[in-house]
Structure formats: C-alpha cells, structure tokens
C-alpha positions in Angstrom: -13.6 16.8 -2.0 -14.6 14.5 0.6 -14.9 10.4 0.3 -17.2 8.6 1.5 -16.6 4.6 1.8 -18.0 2.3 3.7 -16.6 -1.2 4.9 -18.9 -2.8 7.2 -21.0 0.1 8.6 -17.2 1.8 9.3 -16.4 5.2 7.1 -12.9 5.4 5.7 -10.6 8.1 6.2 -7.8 9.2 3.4 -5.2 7.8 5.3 -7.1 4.0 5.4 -7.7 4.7 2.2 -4.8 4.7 1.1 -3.6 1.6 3.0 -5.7 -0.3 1.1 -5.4 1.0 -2.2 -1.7 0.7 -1.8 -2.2 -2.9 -0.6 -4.2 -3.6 -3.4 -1.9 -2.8 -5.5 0.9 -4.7 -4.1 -0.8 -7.6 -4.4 -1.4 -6.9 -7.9 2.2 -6.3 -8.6 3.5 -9.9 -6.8 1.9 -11.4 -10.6 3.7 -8.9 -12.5 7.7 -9.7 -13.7 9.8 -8.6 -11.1 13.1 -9.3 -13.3 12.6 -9.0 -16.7 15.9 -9.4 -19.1 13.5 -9.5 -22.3 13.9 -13.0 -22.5 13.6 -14.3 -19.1 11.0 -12.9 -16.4 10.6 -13.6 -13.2 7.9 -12.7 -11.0 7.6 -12.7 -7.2 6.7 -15.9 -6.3 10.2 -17.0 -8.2 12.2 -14.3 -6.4 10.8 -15.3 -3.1 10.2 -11.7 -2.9 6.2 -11.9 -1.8 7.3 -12.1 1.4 7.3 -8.8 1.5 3.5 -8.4 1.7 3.7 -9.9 5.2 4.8 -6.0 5.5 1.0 -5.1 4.8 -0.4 -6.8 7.6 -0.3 -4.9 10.7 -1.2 -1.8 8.8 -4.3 -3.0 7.2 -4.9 -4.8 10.5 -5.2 -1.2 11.7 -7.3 0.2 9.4 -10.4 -2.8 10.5 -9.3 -3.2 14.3 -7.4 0.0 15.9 -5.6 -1.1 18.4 -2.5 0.5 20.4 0.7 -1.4 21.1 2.1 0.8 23.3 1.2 2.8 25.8 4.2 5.2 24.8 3.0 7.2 21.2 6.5 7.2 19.4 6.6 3.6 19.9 2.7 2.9 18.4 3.9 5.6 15.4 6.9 3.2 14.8 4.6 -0.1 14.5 2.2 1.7 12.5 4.4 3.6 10.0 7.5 1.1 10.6 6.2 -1.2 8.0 6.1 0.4 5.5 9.6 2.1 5.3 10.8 -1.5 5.5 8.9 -2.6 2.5 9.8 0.5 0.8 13.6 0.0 1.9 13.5 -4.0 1.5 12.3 -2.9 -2.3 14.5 -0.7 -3.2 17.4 -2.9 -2.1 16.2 -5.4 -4.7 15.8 -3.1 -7.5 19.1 -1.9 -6.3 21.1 -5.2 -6.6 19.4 -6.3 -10.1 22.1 -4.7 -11.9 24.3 -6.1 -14.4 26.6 -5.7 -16.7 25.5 -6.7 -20.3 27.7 -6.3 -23.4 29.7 -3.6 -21.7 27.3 -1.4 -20.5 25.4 -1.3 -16.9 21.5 -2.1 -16.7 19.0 -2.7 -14.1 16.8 -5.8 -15.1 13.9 -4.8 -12.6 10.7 -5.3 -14.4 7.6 -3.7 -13.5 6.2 -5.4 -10.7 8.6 -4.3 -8.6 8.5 -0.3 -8.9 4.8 -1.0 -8.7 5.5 -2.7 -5.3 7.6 0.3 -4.6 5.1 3.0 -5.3 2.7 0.7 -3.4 4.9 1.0 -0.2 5.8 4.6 -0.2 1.6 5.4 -0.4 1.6 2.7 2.6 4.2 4.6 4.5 1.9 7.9 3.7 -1.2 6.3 4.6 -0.2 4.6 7.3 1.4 8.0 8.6 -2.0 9.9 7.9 -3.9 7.0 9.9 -2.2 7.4 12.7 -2.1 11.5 13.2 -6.1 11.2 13.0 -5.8 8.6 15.7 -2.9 9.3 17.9 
C-alpha cells in the first residue's frame, strides 16, 4: 500500500512519515499528565520534561531540508538516528525514577503522557532510521 503525501510540492516517504507522526504526537503528549498519583498530576511543562522535544528537531529538520553533517556515513546515521534513542533513553529514565513506595507496596506514578512520549520516540528512532537508509 503506497502513500502518497505532499508537503510543499515534496512527496513523503514512510520513514518521514513517521518522523512527523511521531512528532506530532509528542507534542500532543507534553499537555497530557506526566505524573499522575490520582490526586495530583503533573504534566510536562511542571516536570521541565518538554525539553525533550528539542530531541525532535534535527530529525524533522531532515525530513524538509536533507542535509549531510558529515562527510563520513556512520557519523551522519548517528546525528540522524542519535536523537531519537536519547529521547527514548531520556524517557525511560523518567518513567524509571517515578517509583515510590505507597502504603507498603511499590508503584510507578507515570501517567500517560509520558509512555505516549515514549512510543513517540521509539517510532522517531524507526523513522528516522528508515529516512536515512533511503538517503544514505
């Protein structure tokens, strides 16, 4: 099944698809609670974690403009894909270290907009791998 988009005269592939997709829904998940202890939330913005969509940039920067960084591939496929496994690690980290212990037992107050952000930068990481194979 083939897609067709357009985004200024410029046909999308699958892999810059998915780059903005994902990015879309990142940015959709910095409004959602990123700690929720079902009386308190937090979202992003409180948790300073939207810095995290400065992660976005250079990929989606690369879907609208390719450009090479290096002359050497492994280092351009290292830019390109390098972003998003450190969102995806940066994420996890934080859902990681949101556990507690609450009347005895262990629980992870993570709320939704965070695995959201998570499954937004692991399609990144894909996408952004896919983009760059079609353009190495």
């Amino acid at each position: 099944m083939k897609i067709d988009i357009k985004i200024n005269s410029k046909d999308l592939d699958k892999g810059q698809l998915i780059i903005l997709v994902s990015t879309f829904f990142a940015f959709i998940s910095l409004f959602l609670p990123w700690v929720n202890a079902a009386f308190v939330s937090a979202s992003s913005f409180q948790m300073n974690t939207f810095l995290f969509i400065l992660l976005y940039i250079l990929p989606v920067y690369q879907v609208f403009n390719r450009r090479k960084f290096f002359i050497d591939p492994t280092h351009n496929f290292i830019v390109e894909v390098g972003a998003g496994v450190l969102a995806t690690f940066f994420t996890i980290i934080f859902i990681l270290t949101r556990s507690t212990n609450l009347f005895g037992h262990s629980v992870n107050l993570s709320g939704s907009g965070s695995y959201l952000f998570l499954f937004s930068s692991l399609a990144l990481t894909y996408g952004s791998y896919l983009d760059y194979q079609k353009n190495k």
